[in-house]
C-alpha positions in Angstrom: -54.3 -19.2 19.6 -53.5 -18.5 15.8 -54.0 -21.6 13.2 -50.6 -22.3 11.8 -50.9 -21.2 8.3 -50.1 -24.0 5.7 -47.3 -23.5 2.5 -50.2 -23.5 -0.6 -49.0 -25.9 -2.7 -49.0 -25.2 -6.5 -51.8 -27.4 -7.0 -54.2 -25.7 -4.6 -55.3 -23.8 -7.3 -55.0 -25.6 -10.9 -57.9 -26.4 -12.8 -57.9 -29.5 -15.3 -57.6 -28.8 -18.7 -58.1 -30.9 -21.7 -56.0 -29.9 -24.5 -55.6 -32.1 -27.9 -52.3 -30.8 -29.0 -50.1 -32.0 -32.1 -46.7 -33.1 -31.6 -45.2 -30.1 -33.3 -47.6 -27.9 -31.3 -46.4 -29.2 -28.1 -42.7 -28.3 -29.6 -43.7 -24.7 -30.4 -45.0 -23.9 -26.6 -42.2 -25.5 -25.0 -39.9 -23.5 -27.3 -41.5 -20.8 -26.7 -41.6 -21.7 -22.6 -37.9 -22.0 -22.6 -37.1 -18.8 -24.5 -39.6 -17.1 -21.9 -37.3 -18.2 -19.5 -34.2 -17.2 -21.0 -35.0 -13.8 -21.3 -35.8 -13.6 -18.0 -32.3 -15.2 -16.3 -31.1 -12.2 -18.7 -32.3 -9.5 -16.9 -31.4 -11.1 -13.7 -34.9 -12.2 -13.0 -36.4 -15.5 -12.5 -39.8 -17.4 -11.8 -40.5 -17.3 -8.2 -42.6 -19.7 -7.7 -44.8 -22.4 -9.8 -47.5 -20.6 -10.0 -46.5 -18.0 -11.9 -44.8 -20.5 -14.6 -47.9 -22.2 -14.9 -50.0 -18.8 -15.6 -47.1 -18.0 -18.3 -47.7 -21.9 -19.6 -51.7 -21.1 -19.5 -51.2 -17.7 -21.7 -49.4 -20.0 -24.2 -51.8 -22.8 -24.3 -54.6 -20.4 -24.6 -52.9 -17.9 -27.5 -54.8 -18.3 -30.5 -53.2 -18.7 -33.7 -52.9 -16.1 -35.8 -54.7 -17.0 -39.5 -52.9 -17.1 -42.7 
């Protein structure tokens, strides 16, 4: 008999991060987060699951800043 498989939950697969972000930092990604989404519901599309919104969230965090 076949194990039942199991829904994978979004945390099956996070790892912890420790981030030390200023306030208007924190502002900036989720800005830049909700425009991400936006542009997506404009072409019809949309984040599937959670996984995928947290890899997008992850590419954010982990963009450095470009120099002056």
């Amino acid at each position: 008999m076949k194990p039942k498989s199991r829904y994978i939950m979004p945390g099956d697969y996070c790892r912890a991060m420790n981030l030390q972000l200023s306030r208007g930092e924190v502002i900036t990604l989720l800005n830049a987060l909700i425009e991400d989404i936006k542009a997506y519901e404009r072409k019809g599309e949309a984040y599937l699951n959670l996984n995928t919104l947290a890899e997008k969230l992850e590419c954010f965090l982990t963009e450095k800043p470009a120099k002056p």
